[in-house]
C-alpha positions as CSV (number, residue, x, y, z in Angstrom):
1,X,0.0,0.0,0.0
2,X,2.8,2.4,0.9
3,X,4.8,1.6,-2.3
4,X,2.0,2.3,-4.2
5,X,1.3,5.6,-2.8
6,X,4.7,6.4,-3.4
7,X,4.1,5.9,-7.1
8,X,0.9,7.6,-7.6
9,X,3.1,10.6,-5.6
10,X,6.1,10.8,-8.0
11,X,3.6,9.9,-11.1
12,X,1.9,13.2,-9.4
13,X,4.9,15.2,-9.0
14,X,6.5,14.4,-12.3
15,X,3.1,15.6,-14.3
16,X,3.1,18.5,-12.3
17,X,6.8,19.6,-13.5
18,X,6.1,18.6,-16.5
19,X,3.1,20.4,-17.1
20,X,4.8,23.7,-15.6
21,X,7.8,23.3,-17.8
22,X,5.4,23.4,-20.9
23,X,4.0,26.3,-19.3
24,X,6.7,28.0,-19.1
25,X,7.7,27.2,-22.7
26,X,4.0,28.3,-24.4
27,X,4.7,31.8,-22.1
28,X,7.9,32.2,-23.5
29,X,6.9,31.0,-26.9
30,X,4.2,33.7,-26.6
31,X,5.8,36.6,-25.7
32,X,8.7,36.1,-28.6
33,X,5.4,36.2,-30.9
34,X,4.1,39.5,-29.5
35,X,8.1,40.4,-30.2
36,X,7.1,39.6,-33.6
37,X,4.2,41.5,-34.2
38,X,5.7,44.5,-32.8
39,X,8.7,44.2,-35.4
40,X,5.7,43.5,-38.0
41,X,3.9,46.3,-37.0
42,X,6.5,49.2,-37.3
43,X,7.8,47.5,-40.6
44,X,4.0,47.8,-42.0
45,X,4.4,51.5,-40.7
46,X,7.7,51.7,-42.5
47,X,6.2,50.6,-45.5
48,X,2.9,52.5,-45.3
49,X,5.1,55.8,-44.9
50,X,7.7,55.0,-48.0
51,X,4.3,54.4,-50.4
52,X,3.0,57.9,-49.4
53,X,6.6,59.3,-50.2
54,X,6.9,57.0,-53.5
55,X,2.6,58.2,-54.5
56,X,3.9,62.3,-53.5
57,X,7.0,61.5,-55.7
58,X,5.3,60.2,-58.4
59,X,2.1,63.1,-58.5
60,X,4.9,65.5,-58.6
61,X,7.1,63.7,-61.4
62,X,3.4,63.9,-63.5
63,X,2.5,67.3,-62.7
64,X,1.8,69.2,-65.9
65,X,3.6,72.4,-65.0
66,X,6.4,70.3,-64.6
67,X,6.4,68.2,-67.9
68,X,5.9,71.7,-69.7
69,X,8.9,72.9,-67.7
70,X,10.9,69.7,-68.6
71,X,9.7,69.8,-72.4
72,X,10.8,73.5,-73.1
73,X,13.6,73.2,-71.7
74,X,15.4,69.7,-72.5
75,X,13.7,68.8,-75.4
76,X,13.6,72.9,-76.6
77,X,9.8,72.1,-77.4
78,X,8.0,75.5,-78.2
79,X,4.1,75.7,-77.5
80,X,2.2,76.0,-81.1
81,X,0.1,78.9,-81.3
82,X,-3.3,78.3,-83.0
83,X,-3.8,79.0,-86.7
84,X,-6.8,80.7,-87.2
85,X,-8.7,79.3,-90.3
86,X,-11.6,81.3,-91.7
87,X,-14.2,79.1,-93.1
88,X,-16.1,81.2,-96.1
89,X,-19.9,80.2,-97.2
């Protein structure tokens, strides 16, 4: 009776350390994911910051004033003034 106490206590205790060191390893396990998500987070930011910067860039590259600028003087384009054509009946 005695030795089988004895079992059912270590049988007992050993499930009891093993269940607290798995315990310890999902807490640890979960707090390098938060880590993570953190890291995830501010890189989303990151990124969400540099495609405003790239969608300014690129509304400014397109701007008409701009293209005009760029066409008179680099590729000495002139702008055409209308010819006016009389139309007789």
């Amino acid at each position: 009776m005695k030795l089988n106490n004895i079992l059912i206590f270590s049988i007992q205790l050993s499930l009891i350390l093993f269940l607290s060191f798995e315990q310890i390893k999902v807490r640890w396990e979960i707090s390098i994911l938060y880590g993570n998500q953190d890291k995830i987070n501010l890189e989303y930011q990151n990124l969400k910051e540099e495609e405003h910067k790239l969608k300014t860039e690129a509304y400014f590259l397109n701007s008409p004033a701009r293209v005009e600028r760029y066409a008179k003087e680099r590729l000495l384009m002139q702008k055409v003034k209308p010819e006016i054509i009389k139309i007789e009946k």
